[in-house]
C-alpha positions in Angstrom: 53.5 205.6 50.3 51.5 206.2 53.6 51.5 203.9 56.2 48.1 201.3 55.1 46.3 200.8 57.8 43.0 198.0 57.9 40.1 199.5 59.4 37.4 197.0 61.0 33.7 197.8 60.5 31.8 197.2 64.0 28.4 195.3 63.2 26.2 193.5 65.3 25.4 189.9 64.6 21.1 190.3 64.1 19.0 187.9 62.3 16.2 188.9 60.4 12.8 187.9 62.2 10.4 186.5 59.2 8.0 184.4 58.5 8.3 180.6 58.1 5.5 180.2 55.7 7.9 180.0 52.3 6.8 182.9 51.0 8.6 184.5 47.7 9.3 187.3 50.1 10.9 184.6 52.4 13.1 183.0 49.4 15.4 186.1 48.8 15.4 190.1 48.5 13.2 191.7 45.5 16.2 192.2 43.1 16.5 191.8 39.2 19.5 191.3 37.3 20.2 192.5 33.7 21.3 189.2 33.0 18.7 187.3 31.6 20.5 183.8 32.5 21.2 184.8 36.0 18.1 186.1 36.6 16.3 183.5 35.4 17.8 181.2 37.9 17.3 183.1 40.7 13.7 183.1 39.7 14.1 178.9 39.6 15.4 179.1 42.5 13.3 180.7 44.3 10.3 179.1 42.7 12.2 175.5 44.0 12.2 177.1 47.5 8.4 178.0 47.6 7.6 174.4 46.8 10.4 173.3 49.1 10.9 176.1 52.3 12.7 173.5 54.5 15.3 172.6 51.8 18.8 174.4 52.4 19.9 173.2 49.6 18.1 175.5 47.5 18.8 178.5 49.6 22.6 178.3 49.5 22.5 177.8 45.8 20.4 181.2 45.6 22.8 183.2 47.9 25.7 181.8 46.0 24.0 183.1 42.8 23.8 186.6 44.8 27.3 186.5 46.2 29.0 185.7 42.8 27.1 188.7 41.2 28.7 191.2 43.6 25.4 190.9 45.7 26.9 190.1 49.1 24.8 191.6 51.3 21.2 190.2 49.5 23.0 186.6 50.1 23.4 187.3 53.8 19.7 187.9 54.1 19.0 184.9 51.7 20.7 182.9 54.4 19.9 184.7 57.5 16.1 183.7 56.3 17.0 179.9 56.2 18.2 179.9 59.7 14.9 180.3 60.6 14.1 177.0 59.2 16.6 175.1 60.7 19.1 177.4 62.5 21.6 174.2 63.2 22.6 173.5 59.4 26.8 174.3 59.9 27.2 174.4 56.0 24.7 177.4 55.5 26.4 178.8 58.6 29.7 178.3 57.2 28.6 179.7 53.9 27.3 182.6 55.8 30.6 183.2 57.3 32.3 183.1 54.1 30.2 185.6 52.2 30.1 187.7 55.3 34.3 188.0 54.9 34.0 188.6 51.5 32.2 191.6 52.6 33.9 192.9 55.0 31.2 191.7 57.7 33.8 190.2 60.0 32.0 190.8 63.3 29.3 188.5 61.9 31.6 185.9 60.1 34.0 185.4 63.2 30.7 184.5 65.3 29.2 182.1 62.5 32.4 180.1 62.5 32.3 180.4 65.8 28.7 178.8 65.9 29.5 176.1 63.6 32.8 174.7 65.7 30.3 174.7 68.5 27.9 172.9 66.5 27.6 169.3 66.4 29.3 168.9 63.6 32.4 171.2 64.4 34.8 169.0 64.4 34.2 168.1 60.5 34.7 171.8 59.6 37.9 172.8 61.9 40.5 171.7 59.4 38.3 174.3 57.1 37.9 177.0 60.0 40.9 176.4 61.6 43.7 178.1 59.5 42.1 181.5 58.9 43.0 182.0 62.8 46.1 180.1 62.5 49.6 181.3 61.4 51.4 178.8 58.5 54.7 178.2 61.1 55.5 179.4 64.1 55.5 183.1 65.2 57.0 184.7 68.0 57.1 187.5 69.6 60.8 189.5 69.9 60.1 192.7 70.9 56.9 193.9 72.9 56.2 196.6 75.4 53.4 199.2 76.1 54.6 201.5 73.4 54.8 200.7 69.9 57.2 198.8 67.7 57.8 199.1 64.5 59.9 198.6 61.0 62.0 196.1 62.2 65.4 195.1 60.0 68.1 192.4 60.8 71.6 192.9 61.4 73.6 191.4 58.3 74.9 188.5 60.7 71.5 188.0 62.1 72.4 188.7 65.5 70.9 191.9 65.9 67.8 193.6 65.4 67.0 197.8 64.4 63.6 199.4 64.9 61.9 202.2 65.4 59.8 202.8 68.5 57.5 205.7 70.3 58.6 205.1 74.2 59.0 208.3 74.9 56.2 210.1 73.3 58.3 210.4 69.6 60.0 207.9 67.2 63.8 206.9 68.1 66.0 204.0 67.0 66.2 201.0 69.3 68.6 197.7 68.5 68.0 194.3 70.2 70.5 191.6 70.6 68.5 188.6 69.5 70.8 186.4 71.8 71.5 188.0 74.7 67.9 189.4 75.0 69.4 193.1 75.5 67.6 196.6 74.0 69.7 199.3 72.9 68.8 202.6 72.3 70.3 204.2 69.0 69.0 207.9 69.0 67.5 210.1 71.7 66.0 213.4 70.5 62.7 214.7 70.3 62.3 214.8 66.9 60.9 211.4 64.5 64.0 208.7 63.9 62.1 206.1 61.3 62.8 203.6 59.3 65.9 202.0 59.8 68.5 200.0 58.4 71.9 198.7 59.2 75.3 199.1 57.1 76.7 195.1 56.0 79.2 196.1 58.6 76.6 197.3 61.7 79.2 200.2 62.2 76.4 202.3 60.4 73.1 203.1 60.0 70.5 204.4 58.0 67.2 206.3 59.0 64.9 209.0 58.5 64.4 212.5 60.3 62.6 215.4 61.3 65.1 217.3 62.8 65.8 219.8 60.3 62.0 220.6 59.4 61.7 223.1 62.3 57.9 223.8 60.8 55.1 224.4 63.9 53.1 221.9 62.3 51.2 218.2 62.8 54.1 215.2 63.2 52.5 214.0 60.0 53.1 216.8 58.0 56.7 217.2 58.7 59.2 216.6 55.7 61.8 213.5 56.7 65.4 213.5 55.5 67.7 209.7 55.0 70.2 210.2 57.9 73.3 208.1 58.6 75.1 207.5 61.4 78.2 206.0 62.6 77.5 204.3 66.0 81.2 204.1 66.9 81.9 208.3 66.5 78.0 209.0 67.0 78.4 211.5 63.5 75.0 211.9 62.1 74.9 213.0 58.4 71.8 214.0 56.5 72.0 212.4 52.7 69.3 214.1 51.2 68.7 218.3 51.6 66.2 219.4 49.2 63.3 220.2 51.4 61.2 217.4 49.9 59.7 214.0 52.0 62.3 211.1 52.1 61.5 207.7 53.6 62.2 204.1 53.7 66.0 204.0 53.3 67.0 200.0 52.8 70.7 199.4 52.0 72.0 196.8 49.2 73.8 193.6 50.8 77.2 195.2 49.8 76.1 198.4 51.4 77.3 200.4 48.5 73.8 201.8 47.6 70.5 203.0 49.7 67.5 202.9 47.9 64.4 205.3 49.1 61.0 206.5 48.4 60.9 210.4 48.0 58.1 213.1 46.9 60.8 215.6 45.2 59.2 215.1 41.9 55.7 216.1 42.4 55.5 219.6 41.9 51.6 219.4 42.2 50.1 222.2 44.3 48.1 219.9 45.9 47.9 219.1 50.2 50.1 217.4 51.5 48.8 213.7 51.8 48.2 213.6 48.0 51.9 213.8 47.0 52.8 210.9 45.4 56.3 209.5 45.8 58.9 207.5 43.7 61.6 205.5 44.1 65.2 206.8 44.0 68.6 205.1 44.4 71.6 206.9 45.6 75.1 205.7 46.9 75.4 205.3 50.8 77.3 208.8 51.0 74.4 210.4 49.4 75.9 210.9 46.0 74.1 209.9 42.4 70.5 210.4 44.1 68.8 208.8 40.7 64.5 208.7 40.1 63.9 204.9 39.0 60.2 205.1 38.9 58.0 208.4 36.8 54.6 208.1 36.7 52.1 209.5 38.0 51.3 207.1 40.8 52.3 206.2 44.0 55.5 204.1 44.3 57.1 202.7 47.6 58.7 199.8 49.8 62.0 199.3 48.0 64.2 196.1 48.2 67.4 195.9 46.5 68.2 192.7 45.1 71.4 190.8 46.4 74.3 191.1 44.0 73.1 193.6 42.4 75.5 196.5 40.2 75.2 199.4 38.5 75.1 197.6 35.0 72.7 194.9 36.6 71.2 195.8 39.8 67.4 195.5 40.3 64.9 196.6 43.0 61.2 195.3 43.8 59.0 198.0 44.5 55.0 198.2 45.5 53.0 200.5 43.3 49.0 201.9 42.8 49.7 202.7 39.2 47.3 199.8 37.7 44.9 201.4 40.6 45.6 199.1 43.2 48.8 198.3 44.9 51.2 195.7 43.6 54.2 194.6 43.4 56.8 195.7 40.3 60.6 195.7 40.1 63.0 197.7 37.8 66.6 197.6 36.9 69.1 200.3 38.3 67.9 202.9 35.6 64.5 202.3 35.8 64.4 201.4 31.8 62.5 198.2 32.8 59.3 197.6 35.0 58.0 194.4 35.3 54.4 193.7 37.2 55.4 190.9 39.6 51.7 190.5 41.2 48.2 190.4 39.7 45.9 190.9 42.3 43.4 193.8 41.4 40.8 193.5 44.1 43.9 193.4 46.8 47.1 195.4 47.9 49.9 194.0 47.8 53.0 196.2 49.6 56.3 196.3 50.8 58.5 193.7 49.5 61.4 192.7 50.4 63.7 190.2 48.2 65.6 187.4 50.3 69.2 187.2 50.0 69.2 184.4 47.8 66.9 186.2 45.3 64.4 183.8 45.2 62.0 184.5 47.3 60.1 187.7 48.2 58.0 188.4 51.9 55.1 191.3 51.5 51.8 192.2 53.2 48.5 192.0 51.4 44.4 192.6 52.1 43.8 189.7 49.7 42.2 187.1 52.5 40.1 190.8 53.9 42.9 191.9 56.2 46.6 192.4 56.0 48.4 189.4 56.2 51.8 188.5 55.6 52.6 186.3 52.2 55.7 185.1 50.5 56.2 183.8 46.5 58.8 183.3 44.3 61.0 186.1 43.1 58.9 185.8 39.6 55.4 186.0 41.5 54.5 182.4 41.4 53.3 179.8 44.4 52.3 182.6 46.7 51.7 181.3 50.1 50.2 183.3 53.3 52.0 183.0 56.5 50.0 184.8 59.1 46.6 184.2 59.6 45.6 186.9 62.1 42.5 189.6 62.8 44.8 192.0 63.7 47.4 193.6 60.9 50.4 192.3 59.9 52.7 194.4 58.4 56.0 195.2 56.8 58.1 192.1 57.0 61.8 191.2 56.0 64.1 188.3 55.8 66.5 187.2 58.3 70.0 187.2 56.4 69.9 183.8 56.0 66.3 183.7 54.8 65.1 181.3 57.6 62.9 184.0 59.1 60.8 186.7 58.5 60.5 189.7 60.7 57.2 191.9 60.7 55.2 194.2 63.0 51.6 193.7 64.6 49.1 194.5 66.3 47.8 191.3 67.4 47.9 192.0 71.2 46.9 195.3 70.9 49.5 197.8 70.2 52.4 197.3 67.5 55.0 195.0 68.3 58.1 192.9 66.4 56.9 189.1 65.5 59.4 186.8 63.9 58.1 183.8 61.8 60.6 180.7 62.1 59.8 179.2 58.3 61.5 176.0 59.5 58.6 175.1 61.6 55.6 174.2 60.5 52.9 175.8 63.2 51.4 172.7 65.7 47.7 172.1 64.5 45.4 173.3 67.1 42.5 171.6 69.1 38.6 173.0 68.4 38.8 174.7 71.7 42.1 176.4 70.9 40.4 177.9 67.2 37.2 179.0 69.7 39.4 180.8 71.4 41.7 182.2 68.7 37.6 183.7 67.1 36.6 185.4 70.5 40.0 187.1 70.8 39.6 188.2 67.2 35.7 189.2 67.7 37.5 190.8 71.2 39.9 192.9 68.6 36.6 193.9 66.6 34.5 194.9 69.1 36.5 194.8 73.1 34.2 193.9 75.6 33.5 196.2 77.9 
């Protein structure tokens, strides 16, 4: 799968300039529905608001009709109209906000929350407001420069960290030493070194690159191979040679197997970016390369779960084969697929199964931008963890599951965060929230 990427839409913030007078024209947009019911409600409603123009009440109930018939943008307006009439109410603000996310109108919803904390009633909505700008538990930042940092994996004693990162102009392999705050760099060449992963053992590791495509063509459209490499003799071997795209390598817990997403199997003549890829597992000297997944879809982010064999071994996988991205697993075969999510106006990508094998860390769209969530291993209790403008992406457990490891772009460029799930994240002040919106509007739309 290709990277995802959220794209913003810059809006201005404008407010329609009408008449106060209560017209029909002022109760709502000229719009009939097919349903009789519905429509016959909006036409109450608007009815109710000609007799009563100062009442809000009416007007939210109207642009909730709108907004629950898929009619977004004709709620806005219904609401941009009240605020004319009273231009303080915060629930019709707040409401505006709302409907405005749902849309994908974030320049205008982060500046109508922002209105309502600043109202005089702000303090009443901050426990509402406050944690779609506020991380679940504590987030730090590991790694950070001026380049970018990406695809970050733990080392099997949690010591250690592998990524990839551009520094100097191209992707190579960096480690850092969590403890002793030192950065290591694994591979120096000017080709792409992606996606790594470390052997149980950290005597090894896993990765994808474009050295042997010796094409003249874009970095995007170069084919990757799954390297290895032993960081004691420096011996780099490439694991898969068939001239096809391999990516995101991720070793079992026993390091006996690699499981990867490749493109070998569609023979479509059709450009480049509308290959679709599969998953594949193979053992860690390349051997076996097996195809789990065969549709015609696109399949990606494996995780192998802990303990797993040949006999009973089972990987979670994302997947746009219901049309939208989810999250599946399979056995070692790929006899059995199982939908683990059931989110069909969302994606849901990149999983990756804790050691224990109860819990499972991905990044979804389903709160409007990517965020990073966790559930049980069966798809149940699903919980957000980030809460963030920006895009959070890709994480992974810690070895001990205490942690989750994803990369952002929260302060600009991509960097390695680390969630600490044993701390709950300090509930912050109205000022601190006000803050949190003008550095996400900042994001949207930087000031000049």
């Amino acid at each position: 799968m290709r990277k995802i990427v959220g794209l913003f839409t810059l809006v201005g913030l404008t407010l329609l300039v009408i008449s106060c007078a209560g017209s029909r024209k002022d109760a709502g947009p000229i719009l009939k529905f097919e349903d009789k019911e519905v429509q016959a409600e909006v036409d109450r409603l608007k009815g109710k608001i000609e007799e009563n123009p100062s009442n809000m009440e009416y007007r939210r109930q109207l642009a909730e009709i709108y907004s629950h018939n898929g009619e977004g943008f004709e709620a806005m307006q219904v609401l941009e109209n009240s605020f004319q009439i009273d231009p303080n109410d915060p629930e019709s603000k707040y409401m505006y906000a709302e409907i405005a996310m749902s849309i994908g109108e974030k320049l205008k919803a982060f500046q109508a929350y922002k209105d309502v904390l600043q109202g005089s009633s702000g303090e009443d909505y901050l426990s509402r407001i406050g944690p779609k700008f506020t991380d679940a538990f504590e987030v730090t930042k590991i790694v950070g420069t001026p380049a970018d940092e990406a695809f970050g994996r733990f080392s099997k004693d949690g010591e250690k960290i592998i990524y990839q990162s551009n520094q100097n102009g191209n992707w190579d392999i960096f480690e850092y030493d969590i403890l002793a705050q030192i950065k290591n760099q694994l591979t120096d060449s000017p080709y792409q070194e992606e996606n790594p992963d470390y052997s149980p053992d950290g005597n090894i590791i896993v990765y994808t690159s474009t050295v042997e495509d010796h094409r003249d063509v874009d970095y995007n459209q170069k084919l990757r191979d799954i390297f290895i490499k032993d960081l004691n003799s420096g011996r780099e071997t490439n694991l898969t040679t068939n001239g096809s795209n391999d990516w995101r390598p991720s070793y079992s817990n026993d390091g006996k197997y690699i499981a990867f997403v490749s493109e070998r199997s569609d023979l479509r003549e059709v450009p480049f970016y509308e290959l679709r890829g599969d998953i594949f597992i193979m053992e860690s000297d390349g051997r076996f390369q097996l195809q789990l997944t065969k549709t015609e879809s696109n399949n990606g982010g494996p995780s192998i779960v802990a303990g797993s064999t040949e006999d009973s071994g089972e990987i979670y996988f994302d997947s746009d084969r219901s049309g939208n991205y989810e999250i599946y697993k399979t056995d070692f075969k790929g006899n059995e697929i199982r939908q683990i999510t059931f989110f069909p106006a969302s994606q849901d990508v990149s999983p990756c199964i804790s050691s224990r094998g109860d819990k499972v860390v991905f990044f979804s769209d389903r709160d409007d931008n990517y965020e990073i969530y966790m559930m049980n291993s069966d798809g149940s209790a699903s919980q957000r963890l980030t809460a963030n403008p920006a895009d959070d992406l890709n994480p992974v457990f810690s070895p001990d599951g205490s942690k989750v490891l994803f990369h952002s772009n929260r302060d600009g460029n991509y960097d390695l965060f680390m969630i600490d799930l044993t701390q709950q994240a300090k509930q912050l002040f109205l000022y601190e929230v006000v803050t949190k919106i003008d550095a996400a509007i900042n994001l949207i739309q930087p000031s000049e």
